[in-house]
LODO-80972 format. One record per residue (C-alpha): residue in three letters; x, y, z. Coordinates in Angstrom, 3 decimals. Last residue first. Layout:
N
<atom r="ALA" east="X" north="Y" up="Z"/>
...
***
This chain:
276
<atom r="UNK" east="-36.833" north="118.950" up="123.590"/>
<atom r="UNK" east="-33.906" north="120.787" up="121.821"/>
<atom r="UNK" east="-33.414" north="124.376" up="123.614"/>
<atom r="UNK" east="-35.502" north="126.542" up="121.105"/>
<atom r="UNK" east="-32.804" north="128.849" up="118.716"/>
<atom r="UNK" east="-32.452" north="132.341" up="119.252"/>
<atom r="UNK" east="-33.469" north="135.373" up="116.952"/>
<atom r="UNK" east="-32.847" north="138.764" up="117.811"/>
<atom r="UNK" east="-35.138" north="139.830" up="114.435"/>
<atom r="UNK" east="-32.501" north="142.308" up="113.022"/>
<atom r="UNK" east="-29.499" north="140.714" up="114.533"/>
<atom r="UNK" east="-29.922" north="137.336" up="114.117"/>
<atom r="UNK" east="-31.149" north="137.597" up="110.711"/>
<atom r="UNK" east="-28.579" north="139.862" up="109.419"/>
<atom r="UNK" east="-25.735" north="137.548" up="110.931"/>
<atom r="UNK" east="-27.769" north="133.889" up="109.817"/>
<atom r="UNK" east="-27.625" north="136.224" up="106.165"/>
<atom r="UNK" east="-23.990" north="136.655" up="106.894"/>
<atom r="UNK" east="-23.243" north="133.596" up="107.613"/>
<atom r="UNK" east="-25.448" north="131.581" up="104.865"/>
<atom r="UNK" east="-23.326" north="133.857" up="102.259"/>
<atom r="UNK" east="-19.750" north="132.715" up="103.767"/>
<atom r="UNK" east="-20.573" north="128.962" up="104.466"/>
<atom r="UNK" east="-21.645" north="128.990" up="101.056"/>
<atom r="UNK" east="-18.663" north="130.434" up="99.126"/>
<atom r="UNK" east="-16.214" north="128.588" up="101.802"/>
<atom r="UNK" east="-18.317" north="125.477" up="100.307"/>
<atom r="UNK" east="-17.529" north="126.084" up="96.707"/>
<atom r="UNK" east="-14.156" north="127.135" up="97.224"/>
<atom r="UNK" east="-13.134" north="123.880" up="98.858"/>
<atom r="UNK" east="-10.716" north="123.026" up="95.699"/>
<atom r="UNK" east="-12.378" north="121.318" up="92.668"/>
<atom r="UNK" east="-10.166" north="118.601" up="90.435"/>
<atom r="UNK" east="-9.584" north="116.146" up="92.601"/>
<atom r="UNK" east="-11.571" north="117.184" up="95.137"/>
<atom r="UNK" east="-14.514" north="116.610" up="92.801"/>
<atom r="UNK" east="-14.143" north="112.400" up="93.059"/>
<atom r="UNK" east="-14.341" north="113.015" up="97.484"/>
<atom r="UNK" east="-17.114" north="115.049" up="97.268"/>
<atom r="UNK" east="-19.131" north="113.107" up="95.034"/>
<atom r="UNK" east="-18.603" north="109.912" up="96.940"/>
<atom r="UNK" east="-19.517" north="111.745" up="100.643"/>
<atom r="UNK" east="-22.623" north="113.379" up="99.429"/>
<atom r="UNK" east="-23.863" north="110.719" up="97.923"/>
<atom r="UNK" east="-22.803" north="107.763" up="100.923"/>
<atom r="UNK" east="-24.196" north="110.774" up="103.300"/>
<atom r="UNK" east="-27.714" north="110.471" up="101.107"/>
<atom r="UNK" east="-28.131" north="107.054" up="101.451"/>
<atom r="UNK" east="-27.111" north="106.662" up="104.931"/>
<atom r="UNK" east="-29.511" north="109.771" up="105.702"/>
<atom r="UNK" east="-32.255" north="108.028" up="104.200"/>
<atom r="UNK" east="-31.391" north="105.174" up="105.971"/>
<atom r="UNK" east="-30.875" north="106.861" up="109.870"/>
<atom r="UNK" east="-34.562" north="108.654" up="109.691"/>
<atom r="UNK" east="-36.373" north="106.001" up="108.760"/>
<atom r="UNK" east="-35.216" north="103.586" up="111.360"/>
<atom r="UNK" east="-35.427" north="106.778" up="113.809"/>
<atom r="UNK" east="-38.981" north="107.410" up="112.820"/>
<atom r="UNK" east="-39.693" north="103.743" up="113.845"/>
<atom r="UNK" east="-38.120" north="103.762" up="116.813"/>
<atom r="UNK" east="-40.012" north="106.666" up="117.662"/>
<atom r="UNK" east="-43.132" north="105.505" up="116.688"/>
<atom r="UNK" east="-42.624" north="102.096" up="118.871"/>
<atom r="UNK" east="-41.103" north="103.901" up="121.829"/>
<atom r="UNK" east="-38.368" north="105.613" up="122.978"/>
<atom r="UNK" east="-38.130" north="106.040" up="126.910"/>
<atom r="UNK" east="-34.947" north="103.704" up="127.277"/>
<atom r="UNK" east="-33.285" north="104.894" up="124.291"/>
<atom r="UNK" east="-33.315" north="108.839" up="125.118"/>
<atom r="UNK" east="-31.904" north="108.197" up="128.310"/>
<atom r="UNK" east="-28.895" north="106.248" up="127.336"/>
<atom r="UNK" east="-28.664" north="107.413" up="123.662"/>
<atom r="UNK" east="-26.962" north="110.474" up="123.944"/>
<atom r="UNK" east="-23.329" north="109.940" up="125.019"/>
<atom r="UNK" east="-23.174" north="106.845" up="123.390"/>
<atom r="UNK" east="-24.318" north="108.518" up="120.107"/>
<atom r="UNK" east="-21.894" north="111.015" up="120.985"/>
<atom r="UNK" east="-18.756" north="108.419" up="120.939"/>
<atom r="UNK" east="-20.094" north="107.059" up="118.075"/>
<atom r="UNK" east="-20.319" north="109.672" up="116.221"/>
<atom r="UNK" east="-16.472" north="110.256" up="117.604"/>
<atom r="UNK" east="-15.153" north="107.347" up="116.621"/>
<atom r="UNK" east="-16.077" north="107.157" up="113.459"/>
<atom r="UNK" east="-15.871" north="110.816" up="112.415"/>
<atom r="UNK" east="-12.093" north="110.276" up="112.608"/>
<atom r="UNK" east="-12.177" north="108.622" up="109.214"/>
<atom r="UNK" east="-13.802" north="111.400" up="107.606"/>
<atom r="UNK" east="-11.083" north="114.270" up="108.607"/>
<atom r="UNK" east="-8.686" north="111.862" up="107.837"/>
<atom r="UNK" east="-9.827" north="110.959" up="104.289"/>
<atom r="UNK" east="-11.042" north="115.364" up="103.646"/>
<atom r="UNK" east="-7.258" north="115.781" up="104.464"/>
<atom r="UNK" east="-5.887" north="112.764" up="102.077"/>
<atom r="UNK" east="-7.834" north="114.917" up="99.690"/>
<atom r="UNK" east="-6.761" north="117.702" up="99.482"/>
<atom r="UNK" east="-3.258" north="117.213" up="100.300"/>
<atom r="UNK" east="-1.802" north="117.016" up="104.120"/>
<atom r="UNK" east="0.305" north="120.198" up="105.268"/>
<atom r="UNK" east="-0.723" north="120.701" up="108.918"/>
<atom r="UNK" east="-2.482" north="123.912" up="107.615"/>
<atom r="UNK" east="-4.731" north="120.955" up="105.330"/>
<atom r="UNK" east="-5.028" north="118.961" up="108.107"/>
<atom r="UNK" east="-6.681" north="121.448" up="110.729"/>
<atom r="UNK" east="-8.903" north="123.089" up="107.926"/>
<atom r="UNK" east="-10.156" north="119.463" up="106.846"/>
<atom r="UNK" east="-10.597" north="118.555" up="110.763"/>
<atom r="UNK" east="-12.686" north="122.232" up="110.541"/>
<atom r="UNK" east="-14.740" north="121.320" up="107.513"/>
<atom r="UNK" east="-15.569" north="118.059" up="108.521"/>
<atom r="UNK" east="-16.652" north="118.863" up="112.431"/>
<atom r="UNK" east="-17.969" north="121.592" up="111.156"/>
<atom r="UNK" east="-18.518" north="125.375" up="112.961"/>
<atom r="UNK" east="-21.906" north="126.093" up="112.962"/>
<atom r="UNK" east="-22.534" north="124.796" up="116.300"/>
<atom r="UNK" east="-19.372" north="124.997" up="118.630"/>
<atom r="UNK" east="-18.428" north="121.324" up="119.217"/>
<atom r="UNK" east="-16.528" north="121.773" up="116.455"/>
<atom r="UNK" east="-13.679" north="123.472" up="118.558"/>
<atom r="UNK" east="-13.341" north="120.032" up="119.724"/>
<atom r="UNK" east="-11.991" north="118.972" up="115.950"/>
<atom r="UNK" east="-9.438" north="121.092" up="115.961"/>
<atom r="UNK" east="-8.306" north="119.864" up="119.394"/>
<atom r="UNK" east="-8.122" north="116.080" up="117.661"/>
<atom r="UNK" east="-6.378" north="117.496" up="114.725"/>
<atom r="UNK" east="-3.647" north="118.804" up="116.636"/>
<atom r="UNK" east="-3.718" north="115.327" up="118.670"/>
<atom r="UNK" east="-3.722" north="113.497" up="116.180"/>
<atom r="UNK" east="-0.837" north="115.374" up="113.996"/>
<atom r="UNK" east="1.649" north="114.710" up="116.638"/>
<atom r="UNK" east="0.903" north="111.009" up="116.621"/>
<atom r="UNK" east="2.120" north="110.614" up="112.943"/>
<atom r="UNK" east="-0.411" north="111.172" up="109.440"/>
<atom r="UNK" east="2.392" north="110.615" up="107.032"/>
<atom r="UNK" east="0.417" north="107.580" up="105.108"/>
<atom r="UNK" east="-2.358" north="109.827" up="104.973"/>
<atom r="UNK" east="-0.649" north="111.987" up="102.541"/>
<atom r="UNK" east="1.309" north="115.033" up="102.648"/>
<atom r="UNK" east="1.170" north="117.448" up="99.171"/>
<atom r="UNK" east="1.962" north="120.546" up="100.818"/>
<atom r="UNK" east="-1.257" north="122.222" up="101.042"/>
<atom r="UNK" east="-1.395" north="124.783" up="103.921"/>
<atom r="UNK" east="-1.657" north="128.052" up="101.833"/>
<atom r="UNK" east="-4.830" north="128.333" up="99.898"/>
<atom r="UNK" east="-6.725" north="125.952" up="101.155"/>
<atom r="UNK" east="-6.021" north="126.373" up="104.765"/>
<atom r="UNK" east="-6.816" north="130.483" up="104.100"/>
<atom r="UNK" east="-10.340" north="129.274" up="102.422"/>
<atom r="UNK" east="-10.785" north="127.164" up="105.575"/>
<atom r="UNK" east="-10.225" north="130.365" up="107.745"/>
<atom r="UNK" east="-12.690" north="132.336" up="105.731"/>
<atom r="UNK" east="-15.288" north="129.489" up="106.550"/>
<atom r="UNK" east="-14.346" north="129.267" up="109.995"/>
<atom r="UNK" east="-15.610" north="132.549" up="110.172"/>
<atom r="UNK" east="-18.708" north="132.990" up="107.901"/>
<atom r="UNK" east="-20.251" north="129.818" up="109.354"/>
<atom r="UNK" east="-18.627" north="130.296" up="113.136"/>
<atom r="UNK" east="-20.281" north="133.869" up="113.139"/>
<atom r="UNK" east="-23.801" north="132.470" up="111.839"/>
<atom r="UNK" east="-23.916" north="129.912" up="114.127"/>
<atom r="UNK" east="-23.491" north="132.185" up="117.157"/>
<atom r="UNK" east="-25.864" north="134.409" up="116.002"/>
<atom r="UNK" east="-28.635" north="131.996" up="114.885"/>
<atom r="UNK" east="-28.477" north="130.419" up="118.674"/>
<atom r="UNK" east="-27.470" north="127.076" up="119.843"/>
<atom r="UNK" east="-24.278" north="127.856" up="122.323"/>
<atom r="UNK" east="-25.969" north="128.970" up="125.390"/>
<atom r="UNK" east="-27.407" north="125.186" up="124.921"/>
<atom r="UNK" east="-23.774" north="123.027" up="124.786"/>
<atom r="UNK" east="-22.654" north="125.778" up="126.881"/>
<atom r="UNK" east="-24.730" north="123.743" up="130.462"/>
<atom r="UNK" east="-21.510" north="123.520" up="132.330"/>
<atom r="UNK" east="-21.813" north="119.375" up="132.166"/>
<atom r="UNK" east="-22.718" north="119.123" up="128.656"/>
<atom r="UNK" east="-19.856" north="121.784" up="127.518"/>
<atom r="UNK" east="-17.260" north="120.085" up="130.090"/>
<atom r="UNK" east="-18.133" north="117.026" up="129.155"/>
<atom r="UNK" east="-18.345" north="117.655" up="124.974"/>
<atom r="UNK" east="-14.766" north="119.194" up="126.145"/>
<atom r="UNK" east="-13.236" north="116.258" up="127.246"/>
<atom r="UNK" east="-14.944" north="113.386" up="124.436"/>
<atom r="UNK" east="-13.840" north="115.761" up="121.818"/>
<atom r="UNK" east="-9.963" north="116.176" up="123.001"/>
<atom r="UNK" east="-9.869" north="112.660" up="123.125"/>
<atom r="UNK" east="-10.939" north="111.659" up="119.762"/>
<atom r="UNK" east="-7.564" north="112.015" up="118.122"/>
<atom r="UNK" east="-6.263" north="109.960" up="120.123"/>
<atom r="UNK" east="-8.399" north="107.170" up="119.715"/>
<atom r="UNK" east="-8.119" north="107.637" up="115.711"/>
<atom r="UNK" east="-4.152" north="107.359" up="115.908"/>
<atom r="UNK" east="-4.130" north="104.469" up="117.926"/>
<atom r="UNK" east="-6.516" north="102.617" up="115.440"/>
<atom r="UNK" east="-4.449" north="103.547" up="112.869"/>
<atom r="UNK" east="-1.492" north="102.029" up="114.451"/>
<atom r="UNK" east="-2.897" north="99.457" up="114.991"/>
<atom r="UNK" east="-3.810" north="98.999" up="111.425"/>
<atom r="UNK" east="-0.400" north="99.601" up="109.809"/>
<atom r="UNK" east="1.528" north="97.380" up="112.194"/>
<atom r="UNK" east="3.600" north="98.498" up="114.780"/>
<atom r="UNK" east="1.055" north="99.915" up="117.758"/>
<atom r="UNK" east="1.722" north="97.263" up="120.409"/>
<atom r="UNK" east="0.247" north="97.751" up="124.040"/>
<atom r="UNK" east="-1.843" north="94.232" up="123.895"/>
<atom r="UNK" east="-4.668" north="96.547" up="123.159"/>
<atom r="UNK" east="-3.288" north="97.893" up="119.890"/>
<atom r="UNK" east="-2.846" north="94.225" up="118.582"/>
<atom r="UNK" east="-6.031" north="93.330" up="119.210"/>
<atom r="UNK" east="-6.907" north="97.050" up="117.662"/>
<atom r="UNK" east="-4.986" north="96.263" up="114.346"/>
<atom r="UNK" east="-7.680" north="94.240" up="112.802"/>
<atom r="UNK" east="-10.276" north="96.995" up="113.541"/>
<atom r="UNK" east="-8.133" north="99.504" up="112.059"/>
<atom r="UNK" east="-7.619" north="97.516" up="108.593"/>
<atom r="UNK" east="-11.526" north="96.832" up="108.434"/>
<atom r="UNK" east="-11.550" north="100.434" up="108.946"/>
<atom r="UNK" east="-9.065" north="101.391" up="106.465"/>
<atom r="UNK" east="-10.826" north="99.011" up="103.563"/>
<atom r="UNK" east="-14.001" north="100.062" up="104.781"/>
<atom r="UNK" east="-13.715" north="103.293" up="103.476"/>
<atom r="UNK" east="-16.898" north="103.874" up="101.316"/>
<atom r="UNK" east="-18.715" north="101.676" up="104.202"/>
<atom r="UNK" east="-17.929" north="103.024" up="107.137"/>
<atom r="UNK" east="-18.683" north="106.281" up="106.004"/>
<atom r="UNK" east="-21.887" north="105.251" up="105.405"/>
<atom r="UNK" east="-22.722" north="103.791" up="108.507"/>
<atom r="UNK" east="-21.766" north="107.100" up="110.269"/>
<atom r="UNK" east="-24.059" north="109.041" up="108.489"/>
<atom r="UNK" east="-26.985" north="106.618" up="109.254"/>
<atom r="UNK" east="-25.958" north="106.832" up="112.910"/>
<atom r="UNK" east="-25.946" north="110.215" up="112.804"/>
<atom r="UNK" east="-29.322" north="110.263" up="111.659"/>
<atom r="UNK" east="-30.265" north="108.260" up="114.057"/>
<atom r="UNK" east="-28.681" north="109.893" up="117.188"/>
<atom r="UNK" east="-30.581" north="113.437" up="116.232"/>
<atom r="UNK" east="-33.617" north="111.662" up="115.359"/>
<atom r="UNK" east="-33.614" north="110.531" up="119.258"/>
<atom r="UNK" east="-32.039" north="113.580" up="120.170"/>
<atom r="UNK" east="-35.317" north="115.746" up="119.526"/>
<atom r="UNK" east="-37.094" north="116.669" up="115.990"/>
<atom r="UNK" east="-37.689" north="120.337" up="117.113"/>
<atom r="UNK" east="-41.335" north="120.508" up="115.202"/>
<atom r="UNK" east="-41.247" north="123.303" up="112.486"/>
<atom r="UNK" east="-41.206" north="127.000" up="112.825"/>
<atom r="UNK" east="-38.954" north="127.595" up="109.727"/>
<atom r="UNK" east="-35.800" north="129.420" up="111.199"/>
<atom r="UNK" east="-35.652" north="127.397" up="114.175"/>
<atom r="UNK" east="-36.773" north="123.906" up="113.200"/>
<atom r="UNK" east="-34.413" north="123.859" up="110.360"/>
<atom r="UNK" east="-31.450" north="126.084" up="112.544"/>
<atom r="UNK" east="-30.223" north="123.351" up="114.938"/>
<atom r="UNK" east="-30.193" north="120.515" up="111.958"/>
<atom r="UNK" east="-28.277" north="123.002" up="109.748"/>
<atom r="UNK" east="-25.816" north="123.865" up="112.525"/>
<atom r="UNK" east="-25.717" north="120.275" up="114.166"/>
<atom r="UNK" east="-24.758" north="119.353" up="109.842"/>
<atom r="UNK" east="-21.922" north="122.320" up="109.661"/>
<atom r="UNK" east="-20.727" north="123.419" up="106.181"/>
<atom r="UNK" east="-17.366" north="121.431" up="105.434"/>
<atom r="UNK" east="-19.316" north="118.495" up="103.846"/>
<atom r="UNK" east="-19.197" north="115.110" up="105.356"/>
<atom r="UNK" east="-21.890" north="115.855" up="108.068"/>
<atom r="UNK" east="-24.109" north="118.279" up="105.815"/>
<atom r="UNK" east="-25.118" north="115.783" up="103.033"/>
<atom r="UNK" east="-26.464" north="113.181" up="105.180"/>
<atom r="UNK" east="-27.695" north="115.209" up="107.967"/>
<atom r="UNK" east="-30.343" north="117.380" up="105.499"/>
<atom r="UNK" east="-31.076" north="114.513" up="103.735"/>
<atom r="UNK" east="-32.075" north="112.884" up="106.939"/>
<atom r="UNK" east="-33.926" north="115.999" up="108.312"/>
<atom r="UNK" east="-35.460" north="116.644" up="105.001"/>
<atom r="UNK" east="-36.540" north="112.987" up="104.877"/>
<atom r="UNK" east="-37.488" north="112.975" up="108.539"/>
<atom r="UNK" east="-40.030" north="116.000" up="107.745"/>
<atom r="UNK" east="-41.443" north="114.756" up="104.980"/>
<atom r="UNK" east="-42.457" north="111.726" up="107.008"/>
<atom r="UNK" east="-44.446" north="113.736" up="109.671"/>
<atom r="UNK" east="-43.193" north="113.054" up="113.164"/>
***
């Protein structure tokens, strides 16, 4: 695969997956709307891997503090800080795991990639995460998130399955109606990425692993650091603006890009390639 095309791909992941505007939609569209080479689930896995590295990283603190805890967890005891953690981000990822299955095994997971469909969970779920911001904040931290909360989040984050909608964005939505601050919500939303990137990658890499070769590992290498870099960017400045920004920015986005995917879709009857 050409190089630019990896570091557009990469960038492309790295700022999209923390952001509340849809990486699979943005990956699912560049080859659609511009003609270029699908890139195929073995750039799909590394990019996400990248992404997932680097949210590892900026909160490695609550990981490290999760990772401790899961001894604990496994010996049936969730009453420390980090076990309970841990508990919380496996139940959350349940409702993922069950209907990527029943999407995968059904065959929706490729009814689902089209310009139309994207566009309508864009401007959609971007109007309902300008609604979340508006009226769920009631200054709850991560420190409150309990058990109930998990699994809430958890189904909000199955609906992301849906391209277009956001894993990020909708988690955020989810936390923010479930009254949790700015930015404690964008802090839950990204620690329950871990789990379930890596639960896809698993998901994924099977087949695709054991007939990659040498170019292909090596376009996944490149892939999965540039979109480190650029998710550890994306994810820093996001995190110092919500501060002082509110989501606005990305509603606005989500909101145009919808209704020009809408126009687009409509006009030309576009539909995206299955992914090779």
């Amino acid at each position: 695969m050409p190089l630019f095309q990896l570091l557009l791909l990469a960038i492309i992941q790295g700022i999209t997956e923390f952001l509340p505007i849809s990486s699979s939609g943005h990956l699912i569209l560049l080859p659609g709307l511009t003609g270029m080479q699908d890139q195929g689930q073995m750039i799909d896995i590394a990019v996400h891997v990248g992404t997932l590295c680097a949210v590892i990283v900026y909160f490695w603190s609550d990981v490290k503090e999760a990772l401790l805890g899961l001894p604990r967890l496994a010996r049936g005891k969730a009453d420390t800080p980090g076990s309970r953690l841990a508990l919380l981000l496996i139940v959350s990822t349940i409702p993922v795991i069950i209907f990527g299955l029943f999407l995968a095994l059904t065959g929706l997971d490729d009814m689902l990639r089209s310009v139309a469909v994207i566009g309508w969970t864009m401007l959609i779920f971007g109007v309902v995460l300008y609604i979340a911001d508006r009226r769920g904040d009631t200054g709850k931290t991560t420190a409150e998130w309990s058990m109930k909360h998990a699994w809430i989040l958890g189904l909000w984050q199955a609906v992301a399955l849906i391209p277009g909608t956001s894993r990020s964005g909708i988690t955020i939505t989810g936390a923010l109606f479930a009254g949790y601050e700015r930015q404690s919500a964008a802090k839950i939303s990204m620690l329950m990425s871990i789990p379930t990137i890596i639960a896809s990658a698993i998901f994924l890499a099977g087949e695709v692993i054991a007939t990659a070769d040498a170019a292909a590992a090596r376009d996944g290498a490149i892939a999965a650091v540039f979109a480190f870099l650029s998710a550890l960017i994306a994810l820093t400045l996001m995190m110092r603006l919500l501060k002082s920004v509110s989501f606005t920015p990305y509603v606005i986005y989500r909101v145009i890009l919808g209704l020009f995917l809408l126009w687009y879709a409509y006009i030309y009857g576009a539909s995206i390639p299955e992914t090779a």
